[in-house]
C-alpha positions as YAML, in Angstrom:
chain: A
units: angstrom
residues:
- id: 1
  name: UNK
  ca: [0.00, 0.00, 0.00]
- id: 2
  name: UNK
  ca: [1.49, 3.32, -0.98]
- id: 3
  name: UNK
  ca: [0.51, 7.24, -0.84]
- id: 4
  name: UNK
  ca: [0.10, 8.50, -4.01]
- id: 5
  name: UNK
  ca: [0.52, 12.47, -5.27]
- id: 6
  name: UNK
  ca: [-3.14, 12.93, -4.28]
- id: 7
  name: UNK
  ca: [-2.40, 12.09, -0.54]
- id: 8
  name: UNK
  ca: [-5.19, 9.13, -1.25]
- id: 9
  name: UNK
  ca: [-3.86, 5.31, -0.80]
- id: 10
  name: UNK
  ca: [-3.31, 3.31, -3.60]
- id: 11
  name: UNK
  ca: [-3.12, -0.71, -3.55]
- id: 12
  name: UNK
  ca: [-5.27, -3.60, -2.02]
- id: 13
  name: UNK
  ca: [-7.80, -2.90, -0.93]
- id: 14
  name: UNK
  ca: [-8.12, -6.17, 1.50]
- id: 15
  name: UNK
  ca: [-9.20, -5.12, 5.04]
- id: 16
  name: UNK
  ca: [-9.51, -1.53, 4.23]
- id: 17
  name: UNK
  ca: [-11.73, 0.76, 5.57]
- id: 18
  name: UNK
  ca: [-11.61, 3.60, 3.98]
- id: 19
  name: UNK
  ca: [-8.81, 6.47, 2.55]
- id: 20
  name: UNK
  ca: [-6.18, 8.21, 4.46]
- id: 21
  name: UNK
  ca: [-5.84, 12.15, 3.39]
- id: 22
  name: UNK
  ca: [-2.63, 13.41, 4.57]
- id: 23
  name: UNK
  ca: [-3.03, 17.21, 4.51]
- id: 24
  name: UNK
  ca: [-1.13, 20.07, 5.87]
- id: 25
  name: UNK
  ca: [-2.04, 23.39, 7.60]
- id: 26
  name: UNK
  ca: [-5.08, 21.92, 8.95]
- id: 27
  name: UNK
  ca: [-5.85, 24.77, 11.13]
- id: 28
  name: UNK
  ca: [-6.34, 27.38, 9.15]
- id: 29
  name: UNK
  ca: [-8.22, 25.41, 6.22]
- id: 30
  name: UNK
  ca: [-10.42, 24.02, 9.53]
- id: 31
  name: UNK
  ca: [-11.05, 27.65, 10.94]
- id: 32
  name: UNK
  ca: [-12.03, 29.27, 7.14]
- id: 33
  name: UNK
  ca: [-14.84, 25.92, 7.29]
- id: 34
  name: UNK
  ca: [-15.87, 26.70, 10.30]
- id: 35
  name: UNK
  ca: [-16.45, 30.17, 9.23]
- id: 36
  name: UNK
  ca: [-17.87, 29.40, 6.20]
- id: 37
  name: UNK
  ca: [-20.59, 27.13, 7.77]
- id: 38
  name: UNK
  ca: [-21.57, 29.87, 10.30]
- id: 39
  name: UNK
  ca: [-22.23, 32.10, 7.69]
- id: 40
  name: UNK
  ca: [-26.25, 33.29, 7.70]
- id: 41
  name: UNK
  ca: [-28.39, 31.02, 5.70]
- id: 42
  name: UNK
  ca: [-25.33, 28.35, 5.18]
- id: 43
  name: UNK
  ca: [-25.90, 24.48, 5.51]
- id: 44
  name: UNK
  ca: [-23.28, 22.53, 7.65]
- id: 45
  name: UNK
  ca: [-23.94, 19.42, 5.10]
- id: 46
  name: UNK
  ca: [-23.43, 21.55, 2.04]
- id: 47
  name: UNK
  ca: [-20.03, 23.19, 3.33]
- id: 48
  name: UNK
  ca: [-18.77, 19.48, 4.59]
- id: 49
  name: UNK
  ca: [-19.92, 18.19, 1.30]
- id: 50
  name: UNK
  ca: [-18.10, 21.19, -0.80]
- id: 51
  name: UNK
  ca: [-14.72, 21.03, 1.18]
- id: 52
  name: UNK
  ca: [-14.63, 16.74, 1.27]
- id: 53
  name: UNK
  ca: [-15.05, 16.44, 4.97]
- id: 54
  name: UNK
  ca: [-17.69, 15.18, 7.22]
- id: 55
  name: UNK
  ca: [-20.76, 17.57, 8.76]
- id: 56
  name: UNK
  ca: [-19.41, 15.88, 12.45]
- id: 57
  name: UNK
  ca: [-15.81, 17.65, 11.62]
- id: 58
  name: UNK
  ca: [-17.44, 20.50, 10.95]
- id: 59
  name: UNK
  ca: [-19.68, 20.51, 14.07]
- id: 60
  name: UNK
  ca: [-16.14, 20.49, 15.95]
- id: 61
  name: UNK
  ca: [-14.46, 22.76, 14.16]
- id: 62
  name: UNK
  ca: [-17.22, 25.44, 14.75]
- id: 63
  name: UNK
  ca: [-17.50, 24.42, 18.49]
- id: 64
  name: UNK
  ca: [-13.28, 25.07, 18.73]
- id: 65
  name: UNK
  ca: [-13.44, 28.09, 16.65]
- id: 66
  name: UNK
  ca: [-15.97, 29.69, 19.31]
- id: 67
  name: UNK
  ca: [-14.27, 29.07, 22.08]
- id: 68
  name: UNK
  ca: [-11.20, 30.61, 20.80]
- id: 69
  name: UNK
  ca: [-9.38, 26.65, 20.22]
- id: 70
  name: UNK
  ca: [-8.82, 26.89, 16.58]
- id: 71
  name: UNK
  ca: [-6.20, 29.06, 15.24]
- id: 72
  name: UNK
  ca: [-3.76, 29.13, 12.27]
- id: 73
  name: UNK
  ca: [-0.87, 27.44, 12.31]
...
């Protein structure tokens, strides 16, 4: 099993789950989500589906980035 360019495994597929995304600067990425989704009128589904994340990661990042958690890196 290898990493390929895209950050996404490549290989068998035998036992696995699901992909590995290996990204960097997570923080700030996470906190302009988080903002996005608190925008008026915005839809936590649509912004996790837009960016490739899940609503749930979104739901934290929003809770961290209130309370002052989430900053850039």
């Amino acid at each position: 099993m290898s990493i390929g360019l895209d950050g996404k495994m490549d290989g068998s597929t035998d036992g696995y789950a699901g992909q590995i995304e290996v990204l960097e600067g997570l923080s700030g990425r996470r906190m302009r989500i988080a903002a996005e989704s608190l925008v008026p009128g915005a839809k936590v589904a649509d912004v996790a589906r837009r960016h490739d994340v899940t609503r749930w990661q979104v739901y934290d990042w929003r809770k961290k980035l209130m309370a002052g958690a989430l900053a850039p890196a």
